[in-house]
C-alpha positions in Angstrom: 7.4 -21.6 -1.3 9.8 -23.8 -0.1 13.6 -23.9 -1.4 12.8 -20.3 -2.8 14.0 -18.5 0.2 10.7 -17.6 1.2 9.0 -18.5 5.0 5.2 -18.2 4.8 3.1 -17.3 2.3 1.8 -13.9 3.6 5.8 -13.2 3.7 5.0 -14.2 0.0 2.3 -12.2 -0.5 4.2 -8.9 0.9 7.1 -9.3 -1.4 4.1 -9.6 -4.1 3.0 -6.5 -2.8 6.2 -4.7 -2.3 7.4 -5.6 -6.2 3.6 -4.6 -7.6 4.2 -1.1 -5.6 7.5 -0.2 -6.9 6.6 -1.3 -10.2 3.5 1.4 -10.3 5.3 3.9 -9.0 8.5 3.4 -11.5 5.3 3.4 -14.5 3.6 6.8 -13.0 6.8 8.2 -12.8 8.0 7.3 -16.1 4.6 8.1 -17.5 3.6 11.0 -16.0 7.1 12.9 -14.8 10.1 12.1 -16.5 10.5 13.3 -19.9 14.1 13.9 -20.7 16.5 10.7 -20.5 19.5 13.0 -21.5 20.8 13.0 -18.1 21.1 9.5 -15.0 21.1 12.8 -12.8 18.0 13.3 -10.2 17.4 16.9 -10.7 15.1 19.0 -8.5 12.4 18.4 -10.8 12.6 14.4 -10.8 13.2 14.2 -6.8 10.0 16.2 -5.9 7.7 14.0 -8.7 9.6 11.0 -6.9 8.9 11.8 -3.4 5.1 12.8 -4.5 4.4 9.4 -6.4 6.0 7.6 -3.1 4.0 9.5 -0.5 0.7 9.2 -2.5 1.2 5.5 -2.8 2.4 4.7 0.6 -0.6 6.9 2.1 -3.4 4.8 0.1 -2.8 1.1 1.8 -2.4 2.6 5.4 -5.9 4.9 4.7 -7.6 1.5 3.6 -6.1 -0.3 6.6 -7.4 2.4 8.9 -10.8 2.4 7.4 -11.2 -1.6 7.5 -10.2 -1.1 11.0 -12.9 1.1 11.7 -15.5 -0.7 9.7 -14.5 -4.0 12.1 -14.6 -1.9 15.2 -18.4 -1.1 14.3 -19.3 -4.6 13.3 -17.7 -6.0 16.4 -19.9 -3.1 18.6 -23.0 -3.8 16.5 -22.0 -7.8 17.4 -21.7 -6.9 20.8 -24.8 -5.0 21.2 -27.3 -7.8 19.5 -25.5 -10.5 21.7 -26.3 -8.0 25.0 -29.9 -8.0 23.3 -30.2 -11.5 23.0 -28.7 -12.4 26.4 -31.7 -10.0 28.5 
């Protein structure tokens, strides 16, 4: 989006991506961990429920990636194997 400060729209569609994560982890946590607002202090508690909610959300893309990877590998091979077919 030009005059926006932005280069290309998959640099777009990251910074999309990069606001929607924060945004669900901020709601899980505030939905599902954080009960008391009496204190701005991370306790023990709130760090660990942080760091969970972060590792669980950063885990799920990079399993999908690694899965769509594999799913491409075997449609390339199977791709592969009818052209070797074809071509005897």
């Amino acid at each position: 989006l030009p005059g926006k400060g932005v280069q290309s729209p998959s640099a777009y569609n990251y910074l999309l991506y990069v606001l929607r994560t924060y945004n669900k982890i901020t709601e899980k946590c505030l939905l599902d961990c954080i009960k008391d607002f009496t204190s701005n202090e991370l306790n023990q508690r709130r760090c660990l429920a942080q760091n969970t909610a972060v590792q669980k959300y950063l885990k799920m893309p990079q399993s999908i990636s690694m899965r769509f990877q594999e799913c491409h590998i075997q449609q390339n091979e199977a791709l592969e194997a009818k052209a070797g077919w074809l071509g005897q």
